[in-house]
Chimera marker file (.cmm) of the C-alpha trace (Angstrom):
<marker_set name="trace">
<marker id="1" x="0.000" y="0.000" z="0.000" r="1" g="1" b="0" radius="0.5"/>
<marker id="2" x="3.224" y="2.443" z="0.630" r="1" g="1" b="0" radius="0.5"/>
<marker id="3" x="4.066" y="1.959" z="-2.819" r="1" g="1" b="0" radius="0.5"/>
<marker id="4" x="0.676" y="2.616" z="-4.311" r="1" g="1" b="0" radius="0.5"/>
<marker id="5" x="0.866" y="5.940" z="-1.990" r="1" g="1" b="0" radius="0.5"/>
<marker id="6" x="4.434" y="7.142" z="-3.328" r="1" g="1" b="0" radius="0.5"/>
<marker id="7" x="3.910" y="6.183" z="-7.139" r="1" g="1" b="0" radius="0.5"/>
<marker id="8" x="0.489" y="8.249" z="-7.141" r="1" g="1" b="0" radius="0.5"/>
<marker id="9" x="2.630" y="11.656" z="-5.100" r="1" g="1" b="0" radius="0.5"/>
<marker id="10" x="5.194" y="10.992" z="-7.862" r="1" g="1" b="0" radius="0.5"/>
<marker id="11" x="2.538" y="10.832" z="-10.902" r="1" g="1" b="0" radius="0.5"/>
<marker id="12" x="1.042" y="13.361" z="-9.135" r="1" g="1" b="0" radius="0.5"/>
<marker id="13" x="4.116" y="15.761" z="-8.670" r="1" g="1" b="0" radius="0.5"/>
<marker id="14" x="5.898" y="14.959" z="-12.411" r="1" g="1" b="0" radius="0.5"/>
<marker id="15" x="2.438" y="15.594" z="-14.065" r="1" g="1" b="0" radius="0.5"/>
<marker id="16" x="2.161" y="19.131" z="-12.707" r="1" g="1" b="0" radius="0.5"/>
<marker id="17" x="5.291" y="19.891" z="-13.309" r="1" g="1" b="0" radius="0.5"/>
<marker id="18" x="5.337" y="19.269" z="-16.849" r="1" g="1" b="0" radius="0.5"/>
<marker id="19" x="1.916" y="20.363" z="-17.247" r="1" g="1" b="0" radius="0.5"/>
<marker id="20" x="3.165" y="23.960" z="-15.947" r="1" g="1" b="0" radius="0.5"/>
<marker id="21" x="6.293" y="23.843" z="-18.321" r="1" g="1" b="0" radius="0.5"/>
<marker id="22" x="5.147" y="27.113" z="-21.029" r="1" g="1" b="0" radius="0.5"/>
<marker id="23" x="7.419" y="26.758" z="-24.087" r="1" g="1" b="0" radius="0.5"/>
<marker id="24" x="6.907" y="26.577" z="-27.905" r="1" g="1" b="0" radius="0.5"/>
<marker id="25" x="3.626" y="28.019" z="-29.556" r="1" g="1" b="0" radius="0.5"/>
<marker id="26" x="-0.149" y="27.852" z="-28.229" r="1" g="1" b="0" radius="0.5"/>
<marker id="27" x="-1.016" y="24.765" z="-30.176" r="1" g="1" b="0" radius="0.5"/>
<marker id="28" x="1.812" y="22.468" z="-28.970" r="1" g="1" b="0" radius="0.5"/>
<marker id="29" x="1.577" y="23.526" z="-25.251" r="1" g="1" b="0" radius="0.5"/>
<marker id="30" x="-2.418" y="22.402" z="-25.786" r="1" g="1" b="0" radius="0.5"/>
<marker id="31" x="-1.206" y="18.937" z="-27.226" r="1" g="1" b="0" radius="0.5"/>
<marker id="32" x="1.566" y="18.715" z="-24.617" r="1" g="1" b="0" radius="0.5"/>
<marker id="33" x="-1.011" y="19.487" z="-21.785" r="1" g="1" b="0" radius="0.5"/>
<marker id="34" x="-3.555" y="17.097" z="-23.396" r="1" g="1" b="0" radius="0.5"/>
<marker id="35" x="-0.910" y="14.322" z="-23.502" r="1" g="1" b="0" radius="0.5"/>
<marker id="36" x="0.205" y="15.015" z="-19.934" r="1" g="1" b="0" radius="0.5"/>
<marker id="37" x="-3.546" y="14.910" z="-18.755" r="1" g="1" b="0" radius="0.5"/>
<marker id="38" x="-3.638" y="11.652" z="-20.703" r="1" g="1" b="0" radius="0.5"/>
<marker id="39" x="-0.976" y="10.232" z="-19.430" r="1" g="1" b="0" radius="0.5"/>
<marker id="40" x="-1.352" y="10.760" z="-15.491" r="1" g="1" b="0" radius="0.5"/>
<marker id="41" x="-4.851" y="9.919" z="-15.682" r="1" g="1" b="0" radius="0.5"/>
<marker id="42" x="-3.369" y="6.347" z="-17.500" r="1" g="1" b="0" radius="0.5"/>
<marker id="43" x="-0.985" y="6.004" z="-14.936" r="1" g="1" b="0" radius="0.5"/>
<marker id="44" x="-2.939" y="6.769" z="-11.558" r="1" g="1" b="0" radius="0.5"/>
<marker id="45" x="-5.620" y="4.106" z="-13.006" r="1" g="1" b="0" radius="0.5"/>
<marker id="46" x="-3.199" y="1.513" z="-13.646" r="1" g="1" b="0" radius="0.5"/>
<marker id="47" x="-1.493" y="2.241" z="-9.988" r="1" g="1" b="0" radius="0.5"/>
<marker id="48" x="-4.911" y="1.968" z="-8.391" r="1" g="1" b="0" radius="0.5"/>
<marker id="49" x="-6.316" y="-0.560" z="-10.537" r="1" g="1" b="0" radius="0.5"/>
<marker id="50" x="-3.403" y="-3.013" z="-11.736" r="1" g="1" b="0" radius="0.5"/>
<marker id="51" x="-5.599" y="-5.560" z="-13.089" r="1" g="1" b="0" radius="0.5"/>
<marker id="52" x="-7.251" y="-2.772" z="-15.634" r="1" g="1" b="0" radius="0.5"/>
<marker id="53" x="-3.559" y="-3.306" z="-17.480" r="1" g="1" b="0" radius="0.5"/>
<marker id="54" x="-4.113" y="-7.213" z="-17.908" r="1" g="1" b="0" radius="0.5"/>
<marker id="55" x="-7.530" y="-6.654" z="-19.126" r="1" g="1" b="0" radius="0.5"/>
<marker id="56" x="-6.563" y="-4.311" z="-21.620" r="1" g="1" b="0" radius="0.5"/>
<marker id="57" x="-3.368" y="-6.647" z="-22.646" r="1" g="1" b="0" radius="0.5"/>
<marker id="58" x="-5.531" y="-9.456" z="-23.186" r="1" g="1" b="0" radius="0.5"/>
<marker id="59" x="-7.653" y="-7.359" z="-25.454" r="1" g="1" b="0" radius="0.5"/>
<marker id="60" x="-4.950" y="-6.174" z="-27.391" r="1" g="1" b="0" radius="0.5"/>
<marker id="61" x="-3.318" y="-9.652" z="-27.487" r="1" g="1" b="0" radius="0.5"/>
<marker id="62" x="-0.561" y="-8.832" z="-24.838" r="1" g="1" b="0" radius="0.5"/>
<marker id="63" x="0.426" y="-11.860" z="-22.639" r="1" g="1" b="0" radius="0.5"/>
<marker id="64" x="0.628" y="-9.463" z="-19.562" r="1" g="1" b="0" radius="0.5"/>
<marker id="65" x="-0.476" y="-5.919" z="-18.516" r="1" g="1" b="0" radius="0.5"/>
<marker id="66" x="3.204" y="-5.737" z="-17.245" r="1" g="1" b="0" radius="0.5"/>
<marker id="67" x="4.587" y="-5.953" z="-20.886" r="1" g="1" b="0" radius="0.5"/>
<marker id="68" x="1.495" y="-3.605" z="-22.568" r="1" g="1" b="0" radius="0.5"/>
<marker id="69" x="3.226" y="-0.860" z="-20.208" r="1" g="1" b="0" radius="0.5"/>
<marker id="70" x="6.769" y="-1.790" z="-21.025" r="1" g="1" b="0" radius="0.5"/>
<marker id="71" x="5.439" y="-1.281" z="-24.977" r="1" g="1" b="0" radius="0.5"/>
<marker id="72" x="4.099" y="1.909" z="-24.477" r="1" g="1" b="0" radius="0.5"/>
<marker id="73" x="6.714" y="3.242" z="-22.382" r="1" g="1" b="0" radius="0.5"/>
<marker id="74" x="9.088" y="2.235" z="-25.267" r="1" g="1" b="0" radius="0.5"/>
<marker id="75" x="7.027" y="3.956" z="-27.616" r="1" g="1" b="0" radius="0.5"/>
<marker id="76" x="7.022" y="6.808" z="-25.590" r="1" g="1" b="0" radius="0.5"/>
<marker id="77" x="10.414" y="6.755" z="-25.594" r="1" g="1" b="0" radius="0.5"/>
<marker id="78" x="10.402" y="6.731" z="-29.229" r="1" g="1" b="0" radius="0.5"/>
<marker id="79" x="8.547" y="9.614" z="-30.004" r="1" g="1" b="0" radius="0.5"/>
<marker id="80" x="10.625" y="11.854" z="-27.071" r="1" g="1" b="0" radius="0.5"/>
<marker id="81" x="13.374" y="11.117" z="-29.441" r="1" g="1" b="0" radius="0.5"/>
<marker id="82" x="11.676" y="12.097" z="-32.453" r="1" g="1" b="0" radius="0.5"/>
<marker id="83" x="10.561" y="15.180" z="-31.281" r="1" g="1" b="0" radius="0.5"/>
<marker id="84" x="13.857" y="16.008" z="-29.619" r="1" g="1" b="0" radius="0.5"/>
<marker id="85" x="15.721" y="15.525" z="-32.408" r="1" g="1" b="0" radius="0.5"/>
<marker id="86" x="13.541" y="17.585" z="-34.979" r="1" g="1" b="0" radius="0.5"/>
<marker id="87" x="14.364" y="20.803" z="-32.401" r="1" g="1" b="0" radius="0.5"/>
<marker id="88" x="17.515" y="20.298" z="-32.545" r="1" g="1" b="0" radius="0.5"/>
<marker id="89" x="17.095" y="20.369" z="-36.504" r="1" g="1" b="0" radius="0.5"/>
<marker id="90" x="15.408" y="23.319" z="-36.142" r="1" g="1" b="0" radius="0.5"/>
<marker id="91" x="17.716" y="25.111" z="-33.200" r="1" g="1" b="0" radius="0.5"/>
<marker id="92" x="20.654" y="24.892" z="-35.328" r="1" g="1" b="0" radius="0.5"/>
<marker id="93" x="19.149" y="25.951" z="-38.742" r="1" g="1" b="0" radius="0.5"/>
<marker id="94" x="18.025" y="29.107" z="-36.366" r="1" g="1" b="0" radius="0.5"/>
<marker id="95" x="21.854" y="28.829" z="-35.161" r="1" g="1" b="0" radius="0.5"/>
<marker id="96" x="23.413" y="29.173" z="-38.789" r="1" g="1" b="0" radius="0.5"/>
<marker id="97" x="20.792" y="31.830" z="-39.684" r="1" g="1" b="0" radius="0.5"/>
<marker id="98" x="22.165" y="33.871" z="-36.753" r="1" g="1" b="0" radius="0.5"/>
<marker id="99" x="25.460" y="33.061" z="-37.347" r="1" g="1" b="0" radius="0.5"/>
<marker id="100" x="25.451" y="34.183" z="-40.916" r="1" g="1" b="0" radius="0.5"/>
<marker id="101" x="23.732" y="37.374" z="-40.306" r="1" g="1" b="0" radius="0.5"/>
<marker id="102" x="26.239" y="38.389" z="-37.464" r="1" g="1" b="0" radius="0.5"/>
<marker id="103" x="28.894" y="37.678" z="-40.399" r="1" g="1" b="0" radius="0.5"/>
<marker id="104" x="27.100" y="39.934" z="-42.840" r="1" g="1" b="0" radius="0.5"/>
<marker id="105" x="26.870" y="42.803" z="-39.809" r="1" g="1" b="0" radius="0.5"/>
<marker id="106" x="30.686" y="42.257" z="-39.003" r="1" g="1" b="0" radius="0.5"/>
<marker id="107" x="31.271" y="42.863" z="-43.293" r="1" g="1" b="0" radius="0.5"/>
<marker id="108" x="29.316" y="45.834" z="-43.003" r="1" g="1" b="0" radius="0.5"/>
<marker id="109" x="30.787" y="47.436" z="-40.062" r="1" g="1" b="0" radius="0.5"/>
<marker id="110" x="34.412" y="46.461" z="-41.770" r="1" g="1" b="0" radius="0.5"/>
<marker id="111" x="33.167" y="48.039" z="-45.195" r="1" g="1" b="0" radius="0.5"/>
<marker id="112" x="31.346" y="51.454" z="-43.157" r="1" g="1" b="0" radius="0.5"/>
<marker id="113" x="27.996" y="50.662" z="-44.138" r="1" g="1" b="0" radius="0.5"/>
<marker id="114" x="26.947" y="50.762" z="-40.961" r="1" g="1" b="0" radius="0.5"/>
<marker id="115" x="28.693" y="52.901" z="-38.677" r="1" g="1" b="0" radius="0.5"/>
<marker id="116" x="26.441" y="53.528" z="-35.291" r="1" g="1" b="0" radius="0.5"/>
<marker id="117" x="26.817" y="52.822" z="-31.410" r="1" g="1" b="0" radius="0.5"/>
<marker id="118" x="23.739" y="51.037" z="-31.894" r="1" g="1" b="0" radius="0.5"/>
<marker id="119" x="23.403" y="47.911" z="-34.849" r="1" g="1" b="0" radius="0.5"/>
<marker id="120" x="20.189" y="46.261" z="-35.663" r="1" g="1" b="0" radius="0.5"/>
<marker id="121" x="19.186" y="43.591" z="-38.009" r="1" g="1" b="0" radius="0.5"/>
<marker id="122" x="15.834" y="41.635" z="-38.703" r="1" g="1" b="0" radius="0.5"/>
<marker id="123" x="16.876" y="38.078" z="-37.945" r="1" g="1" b="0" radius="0.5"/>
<marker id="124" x="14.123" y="35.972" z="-38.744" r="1" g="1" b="0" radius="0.5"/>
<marker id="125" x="11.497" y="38.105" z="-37.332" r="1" g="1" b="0" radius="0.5"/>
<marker id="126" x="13.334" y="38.596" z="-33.897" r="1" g="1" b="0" radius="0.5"/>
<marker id="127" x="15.552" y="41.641" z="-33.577" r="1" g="1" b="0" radius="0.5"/>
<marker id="128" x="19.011" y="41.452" z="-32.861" r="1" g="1" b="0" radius="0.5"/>
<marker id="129" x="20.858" y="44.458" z="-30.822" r="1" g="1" b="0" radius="0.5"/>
<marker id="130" x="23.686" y="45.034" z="-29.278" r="1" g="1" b="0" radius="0.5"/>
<marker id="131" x="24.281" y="48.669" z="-27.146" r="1" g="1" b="0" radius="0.5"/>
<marker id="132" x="26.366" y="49.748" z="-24.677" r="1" g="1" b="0" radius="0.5"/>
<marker id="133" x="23.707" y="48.256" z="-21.961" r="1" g="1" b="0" radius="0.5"/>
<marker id="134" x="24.344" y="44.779" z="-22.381" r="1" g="1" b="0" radius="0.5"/>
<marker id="135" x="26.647" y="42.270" z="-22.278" r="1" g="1" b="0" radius="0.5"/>
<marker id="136" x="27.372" y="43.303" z="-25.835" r="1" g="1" b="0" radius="0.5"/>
<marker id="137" x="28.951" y="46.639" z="-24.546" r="1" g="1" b="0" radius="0.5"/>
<marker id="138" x="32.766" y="45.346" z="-25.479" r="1" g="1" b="0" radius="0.5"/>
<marker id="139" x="31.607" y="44.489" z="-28.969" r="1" g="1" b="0" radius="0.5"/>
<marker id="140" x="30.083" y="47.868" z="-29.797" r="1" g="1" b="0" radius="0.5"/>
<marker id="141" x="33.035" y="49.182" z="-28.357" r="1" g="1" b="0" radius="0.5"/>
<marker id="142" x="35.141" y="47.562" z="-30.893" r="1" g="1" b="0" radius="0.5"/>
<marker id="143" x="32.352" y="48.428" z="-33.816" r="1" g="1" b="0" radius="0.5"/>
<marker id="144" x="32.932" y="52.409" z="-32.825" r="1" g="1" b="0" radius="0.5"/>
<marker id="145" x="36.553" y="52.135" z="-32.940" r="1" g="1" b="0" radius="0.5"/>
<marker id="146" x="36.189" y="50.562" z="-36.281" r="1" g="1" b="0" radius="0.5"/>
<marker id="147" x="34.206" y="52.715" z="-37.278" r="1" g="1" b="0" radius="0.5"/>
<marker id="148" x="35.992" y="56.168" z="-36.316" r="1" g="1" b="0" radius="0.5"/>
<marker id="149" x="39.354" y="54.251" z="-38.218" r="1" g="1" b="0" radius="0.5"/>
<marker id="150" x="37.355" y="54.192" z="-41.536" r="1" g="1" b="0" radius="0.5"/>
<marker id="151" x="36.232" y="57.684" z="-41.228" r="1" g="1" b="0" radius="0.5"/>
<marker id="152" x="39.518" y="58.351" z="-41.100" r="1" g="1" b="0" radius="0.5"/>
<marker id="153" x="40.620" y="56.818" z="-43.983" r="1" g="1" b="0" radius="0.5"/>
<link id1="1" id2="2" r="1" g="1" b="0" radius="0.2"/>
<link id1="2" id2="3" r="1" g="1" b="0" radius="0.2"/>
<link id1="3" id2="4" r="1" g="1" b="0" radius="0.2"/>
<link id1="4" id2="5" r="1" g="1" b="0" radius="0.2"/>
<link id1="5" id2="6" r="1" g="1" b="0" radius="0.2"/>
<link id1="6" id2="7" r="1" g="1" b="0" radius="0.2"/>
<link id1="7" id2="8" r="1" g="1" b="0" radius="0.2"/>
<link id1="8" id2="9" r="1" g="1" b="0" radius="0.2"/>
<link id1="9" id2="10" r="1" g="1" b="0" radius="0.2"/>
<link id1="10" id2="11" r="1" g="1" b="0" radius="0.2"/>
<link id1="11" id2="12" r="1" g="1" b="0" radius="0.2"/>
<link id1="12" id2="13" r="1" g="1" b="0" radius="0.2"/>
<link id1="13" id2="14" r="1" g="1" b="0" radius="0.2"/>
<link id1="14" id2="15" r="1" g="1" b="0" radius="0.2"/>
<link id1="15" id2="16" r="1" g="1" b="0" radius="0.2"/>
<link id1="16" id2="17" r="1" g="1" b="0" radius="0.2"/>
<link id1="17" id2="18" r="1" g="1" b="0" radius="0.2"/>
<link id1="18" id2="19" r="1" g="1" b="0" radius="0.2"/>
<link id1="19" id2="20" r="1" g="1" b="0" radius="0.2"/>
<link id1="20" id2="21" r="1" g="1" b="0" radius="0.2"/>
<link id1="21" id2="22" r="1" g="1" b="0" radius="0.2"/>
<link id1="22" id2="23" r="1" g="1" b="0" radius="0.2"/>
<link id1="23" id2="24" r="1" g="1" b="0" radius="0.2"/>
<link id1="24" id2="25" r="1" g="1" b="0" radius="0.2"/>
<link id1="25" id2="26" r="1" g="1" b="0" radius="0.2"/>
<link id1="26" id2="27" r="1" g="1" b="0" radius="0.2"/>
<link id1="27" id2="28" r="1" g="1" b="0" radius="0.2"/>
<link id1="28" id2="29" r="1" g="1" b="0" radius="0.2"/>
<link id1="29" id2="30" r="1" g="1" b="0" radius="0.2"/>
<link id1="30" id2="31" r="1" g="1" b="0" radius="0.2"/>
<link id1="31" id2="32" r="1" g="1" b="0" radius="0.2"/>
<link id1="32" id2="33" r="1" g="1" b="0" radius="0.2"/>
<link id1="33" id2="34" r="1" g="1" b="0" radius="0.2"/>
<link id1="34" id2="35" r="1" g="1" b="0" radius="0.2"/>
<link id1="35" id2="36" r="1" g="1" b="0" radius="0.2"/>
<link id1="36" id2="37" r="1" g="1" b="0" radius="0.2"/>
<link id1="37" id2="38" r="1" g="1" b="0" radius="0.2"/>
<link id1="38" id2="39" r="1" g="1" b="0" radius="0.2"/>
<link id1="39" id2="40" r="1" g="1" b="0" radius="0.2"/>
<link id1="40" id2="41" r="1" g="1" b="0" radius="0.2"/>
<link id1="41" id2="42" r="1" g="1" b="0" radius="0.2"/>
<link id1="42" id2="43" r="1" g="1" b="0" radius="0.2"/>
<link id1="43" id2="44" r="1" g="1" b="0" radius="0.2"/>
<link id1="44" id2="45" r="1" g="1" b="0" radius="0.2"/>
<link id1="45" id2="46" r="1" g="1" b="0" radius="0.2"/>
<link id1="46" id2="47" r="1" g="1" b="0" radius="0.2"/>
<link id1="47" id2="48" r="1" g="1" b="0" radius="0.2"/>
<link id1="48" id2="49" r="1" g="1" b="0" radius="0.2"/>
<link id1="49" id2="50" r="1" g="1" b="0" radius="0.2"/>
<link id1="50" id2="51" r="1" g="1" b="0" radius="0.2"/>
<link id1="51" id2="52" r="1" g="1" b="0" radius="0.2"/>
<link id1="52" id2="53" r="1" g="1" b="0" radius="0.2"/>
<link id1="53" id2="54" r="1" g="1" b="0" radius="0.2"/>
<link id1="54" id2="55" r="1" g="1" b="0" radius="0.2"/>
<link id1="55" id2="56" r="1" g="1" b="0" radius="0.2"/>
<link id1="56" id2="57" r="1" g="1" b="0" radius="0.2"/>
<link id1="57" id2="58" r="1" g="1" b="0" radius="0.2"/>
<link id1="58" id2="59" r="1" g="1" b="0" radius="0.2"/>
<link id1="59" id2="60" r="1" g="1" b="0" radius="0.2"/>
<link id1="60" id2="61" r="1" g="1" b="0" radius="0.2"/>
<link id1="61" id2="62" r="1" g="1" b="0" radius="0.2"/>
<link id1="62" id2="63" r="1" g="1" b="0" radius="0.2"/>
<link id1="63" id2="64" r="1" g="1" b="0" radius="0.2"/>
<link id1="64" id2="65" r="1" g="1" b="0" radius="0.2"/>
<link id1="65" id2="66" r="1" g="1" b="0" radius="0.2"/>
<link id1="66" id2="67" r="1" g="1" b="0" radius="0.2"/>
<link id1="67" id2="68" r="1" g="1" b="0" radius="0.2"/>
<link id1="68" id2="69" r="1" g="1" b="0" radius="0.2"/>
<link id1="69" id2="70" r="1" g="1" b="0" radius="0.2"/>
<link id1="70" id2="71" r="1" g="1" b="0" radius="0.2"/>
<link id1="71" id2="72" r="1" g="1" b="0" radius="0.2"/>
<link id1="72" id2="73" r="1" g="1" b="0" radius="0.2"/>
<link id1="73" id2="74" r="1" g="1" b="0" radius="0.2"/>
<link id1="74" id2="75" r="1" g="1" b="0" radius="0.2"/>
<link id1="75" id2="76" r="1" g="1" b="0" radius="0.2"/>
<link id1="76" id2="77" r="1" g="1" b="0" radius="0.2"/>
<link id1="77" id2="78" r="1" g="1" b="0" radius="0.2"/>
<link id1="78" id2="79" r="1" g="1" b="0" radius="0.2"/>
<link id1="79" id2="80" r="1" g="1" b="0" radius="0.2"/>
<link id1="80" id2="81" r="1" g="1" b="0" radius="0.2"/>
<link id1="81" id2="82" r="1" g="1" b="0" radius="0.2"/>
<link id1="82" id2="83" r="1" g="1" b="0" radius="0.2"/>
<link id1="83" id2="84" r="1" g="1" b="0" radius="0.2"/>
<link id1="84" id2="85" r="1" g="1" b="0" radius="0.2"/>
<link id1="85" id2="86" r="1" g="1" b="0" radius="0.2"/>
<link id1="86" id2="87" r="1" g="1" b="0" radius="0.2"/>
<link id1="87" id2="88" r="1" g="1" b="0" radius="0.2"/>
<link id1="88" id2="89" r="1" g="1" b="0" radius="0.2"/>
<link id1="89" id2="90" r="1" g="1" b="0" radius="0.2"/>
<link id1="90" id2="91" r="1" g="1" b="0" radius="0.2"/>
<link id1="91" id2="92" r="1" g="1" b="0" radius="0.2"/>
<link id1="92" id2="93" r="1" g="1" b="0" radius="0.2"/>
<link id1="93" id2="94" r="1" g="1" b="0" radius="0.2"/>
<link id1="94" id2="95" r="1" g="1" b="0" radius="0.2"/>
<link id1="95" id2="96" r="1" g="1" b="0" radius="0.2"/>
<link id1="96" id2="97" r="1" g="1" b="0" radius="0.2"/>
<link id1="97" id2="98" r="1" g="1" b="0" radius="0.2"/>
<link id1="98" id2="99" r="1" g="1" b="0" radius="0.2"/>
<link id1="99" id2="100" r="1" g="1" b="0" radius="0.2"/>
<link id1="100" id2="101" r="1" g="1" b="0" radius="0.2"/>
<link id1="101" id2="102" r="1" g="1" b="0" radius="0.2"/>
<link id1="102" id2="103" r="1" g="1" b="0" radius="0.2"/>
<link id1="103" id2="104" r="1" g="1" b="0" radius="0.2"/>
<link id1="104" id2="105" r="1" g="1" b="0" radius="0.2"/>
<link id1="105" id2="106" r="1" g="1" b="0" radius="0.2"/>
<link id1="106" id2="107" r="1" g="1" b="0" radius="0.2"/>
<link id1="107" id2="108" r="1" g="1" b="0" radius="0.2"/>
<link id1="108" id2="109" r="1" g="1" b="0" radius="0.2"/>
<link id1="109" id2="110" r="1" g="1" b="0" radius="0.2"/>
<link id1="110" id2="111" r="1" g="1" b="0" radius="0.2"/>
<link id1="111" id2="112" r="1" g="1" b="0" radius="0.2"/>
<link id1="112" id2="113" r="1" g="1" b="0" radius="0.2"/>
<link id1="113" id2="114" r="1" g="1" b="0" radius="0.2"/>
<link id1="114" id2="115" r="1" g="1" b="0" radius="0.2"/>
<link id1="115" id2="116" r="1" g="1" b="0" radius="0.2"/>
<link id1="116" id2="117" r="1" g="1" b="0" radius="0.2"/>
<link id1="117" id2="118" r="1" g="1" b="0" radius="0.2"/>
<link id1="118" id2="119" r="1" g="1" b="0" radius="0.2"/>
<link id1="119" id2="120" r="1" g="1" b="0" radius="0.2"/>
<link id1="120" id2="121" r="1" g="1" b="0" radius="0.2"/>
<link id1="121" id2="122" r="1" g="1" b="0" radius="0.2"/>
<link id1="122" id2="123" r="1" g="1" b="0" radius="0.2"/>
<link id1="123" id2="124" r="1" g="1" b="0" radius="0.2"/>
<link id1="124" id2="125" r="1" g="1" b="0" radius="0.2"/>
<link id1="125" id2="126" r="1" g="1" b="0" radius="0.2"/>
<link id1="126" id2="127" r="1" g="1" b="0" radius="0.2"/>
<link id1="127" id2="128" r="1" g="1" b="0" radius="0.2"/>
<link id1="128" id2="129" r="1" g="1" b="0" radius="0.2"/>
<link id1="129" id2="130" r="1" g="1" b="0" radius="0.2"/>
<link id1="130" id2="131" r="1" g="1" b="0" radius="0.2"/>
<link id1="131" id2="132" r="1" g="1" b="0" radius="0.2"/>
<link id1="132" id2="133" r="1" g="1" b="0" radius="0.2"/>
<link id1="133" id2="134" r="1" g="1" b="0" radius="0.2"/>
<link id1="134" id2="135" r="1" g="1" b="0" radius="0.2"/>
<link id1="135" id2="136" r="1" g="1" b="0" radius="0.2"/>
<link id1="136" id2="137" r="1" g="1" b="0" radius="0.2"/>
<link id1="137" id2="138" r="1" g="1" b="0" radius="0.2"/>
<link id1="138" id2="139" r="1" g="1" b="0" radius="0.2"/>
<link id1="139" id2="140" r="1" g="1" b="0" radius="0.2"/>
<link id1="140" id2="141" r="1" g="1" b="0" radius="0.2"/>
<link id1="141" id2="142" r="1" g="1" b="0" radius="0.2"/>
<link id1="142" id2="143" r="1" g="1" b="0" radius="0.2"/>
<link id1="143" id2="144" r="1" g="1" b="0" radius="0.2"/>
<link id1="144" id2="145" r="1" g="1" b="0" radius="0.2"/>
<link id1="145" id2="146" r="1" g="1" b="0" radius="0.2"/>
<link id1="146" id2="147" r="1" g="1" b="0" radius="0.2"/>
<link id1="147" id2="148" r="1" g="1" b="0" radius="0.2"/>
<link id1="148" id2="149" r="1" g="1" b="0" radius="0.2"/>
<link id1="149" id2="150" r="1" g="1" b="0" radius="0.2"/>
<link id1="150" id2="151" r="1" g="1" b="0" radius="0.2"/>
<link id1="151" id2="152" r="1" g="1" b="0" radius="0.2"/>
<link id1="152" id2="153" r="1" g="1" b="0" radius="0.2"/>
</marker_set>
């Protein structure tokens, strides 16, 4: 009965916490929240009722309701990968994209097109600056002094 009590806290305590989590769009925290719901709702019934699982094995033509959860944790497992690996796909696309723009800025500042304390540039819809303000302030530092040489020139 201990066990029952500390597997239920723990469904209990993981479920919230990833059903608070607020990242990504709208739509995907909806599904996420759905699937959470889904899931801790699955998993209190089959702590409080184990012999729901074997009933539900036998209907899907599992030996055991032991090995219908080992599937589905496996599939679970599965997708987590899928869907971890397609944001990294899309972090470091988003990576290259900043990293060529910053390249493009630096060949501007080196040409004089863009001599100011303060740079901007539309990088994929979000706006990159860098000021005096931030943690940036040593790299605008070394824009102005760039800048001021090819005035000179």
């Amino acid at each position: 009965m201990l066990i029952k009590t500390v597997l239920i806290l723990g469904i209990l305590i993981i479920g919230m916490l990833i059903f608070k989590r607020n990242d990504g769009s709208d739509k995907a925290l909806a599904y996420r929240r759905i699937g959470i719901t889904c899931f801790t709702v699955g998993a209190l019934i089959a702590v409080i009722w184990p012999s729901i699982t074997s009933k539900i094995a036998s209907v899907l033509g599992v030996g055991r309701g032991t090995d219908l959860l080992v599937y589905l944790v496996v599939l679970a497992i599965l997708a987590n990968i899928a869907m971890t690996s397609r944001k990294d796909n899309n972090t470091r696309k988003q990576i290259t994209r900043l990293a060529r723009q910053i390249a493009i800025l630096n060949a501007q500042v080196g040409e004089g097109a863009s001599c100011s304390s303060r740079v901007a540039a539309d990088v994929g819809g979000a706006v990159m600056q860098t000021d005096t303000r931030t943690d940036a302030g040593a790299e605008n530092a070394r824009y102005k002094s760039e800048c001021k040489k090819h005035a000179k020139k």
